[in-house]
C-alpha positions, 0 to 999 in steps of 0.5 A: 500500500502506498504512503498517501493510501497508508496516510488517508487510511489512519486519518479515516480510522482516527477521524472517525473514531475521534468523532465518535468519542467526543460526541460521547464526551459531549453526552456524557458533559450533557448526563453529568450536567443533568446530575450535578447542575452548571455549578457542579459542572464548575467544580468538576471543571476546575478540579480537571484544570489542576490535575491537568498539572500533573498529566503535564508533567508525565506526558507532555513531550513523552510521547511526542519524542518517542513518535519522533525517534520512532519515525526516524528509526530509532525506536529500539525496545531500549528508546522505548524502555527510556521513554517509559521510564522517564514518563514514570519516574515523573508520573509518581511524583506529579502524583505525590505532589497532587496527593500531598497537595490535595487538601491545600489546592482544594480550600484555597484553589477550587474553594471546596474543601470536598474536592480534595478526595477526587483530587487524591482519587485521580492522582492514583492514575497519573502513572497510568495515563504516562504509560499509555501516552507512551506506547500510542506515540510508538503506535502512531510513530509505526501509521498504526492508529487501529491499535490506539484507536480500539483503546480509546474506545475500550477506556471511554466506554469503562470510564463513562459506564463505572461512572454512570453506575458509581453514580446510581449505585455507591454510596460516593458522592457524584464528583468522587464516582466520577473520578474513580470512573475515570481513574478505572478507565485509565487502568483498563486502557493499559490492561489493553495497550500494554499487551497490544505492543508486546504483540505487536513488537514481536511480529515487528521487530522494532529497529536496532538503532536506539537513543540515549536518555540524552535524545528524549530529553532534548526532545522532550524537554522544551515540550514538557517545560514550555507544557506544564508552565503553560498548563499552570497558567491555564489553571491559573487562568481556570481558578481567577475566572470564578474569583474574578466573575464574584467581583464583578457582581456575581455570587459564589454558586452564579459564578461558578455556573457560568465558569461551568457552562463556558468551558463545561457545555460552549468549549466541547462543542465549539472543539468538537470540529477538531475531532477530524482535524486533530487526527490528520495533525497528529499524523502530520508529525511523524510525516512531517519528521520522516520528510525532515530527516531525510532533506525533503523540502518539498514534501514538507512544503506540500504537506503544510500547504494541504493541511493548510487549504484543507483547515480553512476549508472546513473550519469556515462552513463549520463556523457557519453551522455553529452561528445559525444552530447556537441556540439548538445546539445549547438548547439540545444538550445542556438545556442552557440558554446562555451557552446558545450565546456565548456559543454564537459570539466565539464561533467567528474564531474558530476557523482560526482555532483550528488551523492553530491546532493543525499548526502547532502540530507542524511545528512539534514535526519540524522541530520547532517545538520551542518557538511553540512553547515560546508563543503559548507561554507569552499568550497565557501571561497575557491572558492572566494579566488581562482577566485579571484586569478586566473581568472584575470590571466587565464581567462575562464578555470581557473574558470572550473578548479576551479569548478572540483577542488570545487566540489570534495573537497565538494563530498569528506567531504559529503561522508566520512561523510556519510560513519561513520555516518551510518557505511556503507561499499564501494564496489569500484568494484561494485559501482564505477568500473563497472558503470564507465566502463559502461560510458566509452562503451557507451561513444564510442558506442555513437561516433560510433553511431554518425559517421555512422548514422549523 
């Protein structure tokens, strides 16, 4: 089989899988919300945005290094060995920290105290999540997406099933079932991914060429430093907005509810597109490296230039949908009528949201992972610094305003940088002109649509 059929073939399997599953996680947000409320889906968000910290810690980098050295041919079971070892040894302490630290975080941080055992609950599968994230990097380094895809598939369903029956049928309290439900979907996709490489490693011999701890740290380094400062500015960012919302008027309980519908109901939603889009940029990694490491300028320009047209191609018409059919889709799932609004107001960005995801991607292929780090970094201190500033002032809207004004500031750097690494030249008209255009007629054939048949 050829490398485009090879190619076409695993963005088939993950977009379709990835489709799949966050249509379930968009259900499952819509059954936890029907359980715990807007403000309940506030806390939970918040408790999510520090234990991201620590799956930061053990994963960001871990297994983007072991795809690299992979698609390079220098995956040896001792390259695998060194990834796996690294990824645990910073697993068991991000998960001491989250455990010694529960109690603090969760008084002072999420401002209930009764979100220190969930903290403690999810800690227990840090090591976990670090092990898997490192094989499905040698998986995808190998254009093997089934293997990873049937795991995600087999966690999910453990995850939302435990959950769901912890919740009808223990004596634990709902945020509590949820996190055991999640930390047992994390045990089952190792009981699952663990053995599917062993299987695999022996009916593919992995290549003799190795690396040094030395190779995955310099790959991993920058990406796991530039990561987890990012990711502890972005709970920092989590934790202010609730404070920041209290001081513009809003209650304790009010305030948290609508931290939970803007990033528990609008954002799923909204980055529900990237569930095609992030599958083929996840594959762009090991083609984009494999192009790079053998001198090939022109395959990584046409690459960058198909993932570029194709982005602005769908991302526009998707904007479209998400403006004509907001107050639905808030509606339909989460019965909210302000996450219809807020959903109407940020779906102009996402065009952009998108192709700085496929961006990014690039970058990490090409090796320009520090320059990523650099613009995600500076773009999370200044989103601080403003929400610090303006939402006690302004409120709710300042934050949207906020997040466009984010957003474009990151899409813009990753671009340019993008554009003068591979030398690729813009056509404004066909890639940018026309599928705008394209949005904007389905936009009002949509309202129309609307008007005469609901």
């Amino acid at each position: 089989m050829s490398r485009k059929r090879v190619f076409l073939l695993n963005t088939a399997v993950l977009t379709v899988s990835s489709m799949l599953l966050r249509t379930a996680g968009i259900w499952f947000r819509s059954f936890i919300t029907g359980r715990i409320g807007a403000s309940g889906m506030g806390i939970y968000q918040l408790i999510f945005s520090i234990f991201l910290l620590g799956v930061t810690a053990c994963t960001s980098g871990i297994g983007l290094a072991m795809t690299r050295l992979a698609a390079e041919g220098r995956g040896s079971m001792g390259c695998v060995r060194r990834c796996l070892g690294l990824a645990l040894s910073l697993s068991f302490g991000a998960a001491a920290a989250l455990w010694a630290g529960s109690g603090f975080l969760a008084e002072r941080f999420i401002g209930s105290p009764a979100a220190a055992r969930p903290l403690c609950i999810l800690a227990a599968g840090l090591p976990l999540i670090a092990c898997s994230a490192c094989l499905k990097g040698y998986f995808y380094a190998q254009r093997n997406t089934v293997l990873p895809v049937l795991g995600d598939f087999w966690e999910q369903a453990v995850t939302f099933g435990l959950s769901a029956l912890l919740m009808d049928r223990s004596p634990l309290p709902p945020l509590e079932a949820l996190m055991l439900g999640s930390t047992l979907g994390e045990a089952a996709s190792v009981a699952y991914i663990a053995p599917a490489f062993l299987l695999y490693t022996r009916r593919h011999r992995p290549p003799r060429q190795g690396c040094g701890l030395r190779s995955v740290v310099r790959i991993a380094g920058p990406m796991l430093a530039g990561s987890f400062f990012r990711n502890a500015l972005f709970s920092a960012e989590n934790i202010l907005i609730p404070v920041c919302l209290r001081k513009n008027g809003a209650g304790g309980t009010a305030s948290l509810a609508q931290y939970g519908v803007m990033h528990g109901m609008v954002m799923p939603i909204l980055t529900f597109p990237l569930s095609f889009l992030s599958a083929a940029a996840s594959l762009l990694i090991p083609e984009i490296a494999e192009a790079g490491a053998r001198g090939d300028p022109g395959a990584v320009r046409r690459t960058a230039e198909s993932a570029f047209r194709w982005t602005l191609r769908l991302g526009f018409p998707l904007a479209a949908v998400f403006l004509a059919f907001s107050d639905d889709l808030g509606s339909v799932f989460f019965g909210s009528p302000q996450a219809g609004e807020i959903l109407r107001f940020m779906a102009p960005i996402a065009p952009l949201m998108y192709l700085d995801n496929v961006v990014d991607n690039m970058l990490k292929g090409l090796g320009q992972q520090m320059y990523s780090m650099t613009y995600n970094l500076t773009d999370s201190l200044m989103r601080v610094a403003l929400i610090a500033l303006a939402v006690p002032e302004f409120g709710l809207r300042a934050y949207l305003v906020i997040l466009f004004a984010s957003e474009i500031y990151n899409a813009s750097l990753s671009i340019g940088r993008l554009l003068k690494v591979t030398g690729l030249n813009v056509d404004i008209a066909e890639w940018i002109v026309l599928p705008a255009l394209t949005g904007g007629f389905l936009y009002y054939a949509l309202l129309l649509l609307k008007r005469l048949f609901l």
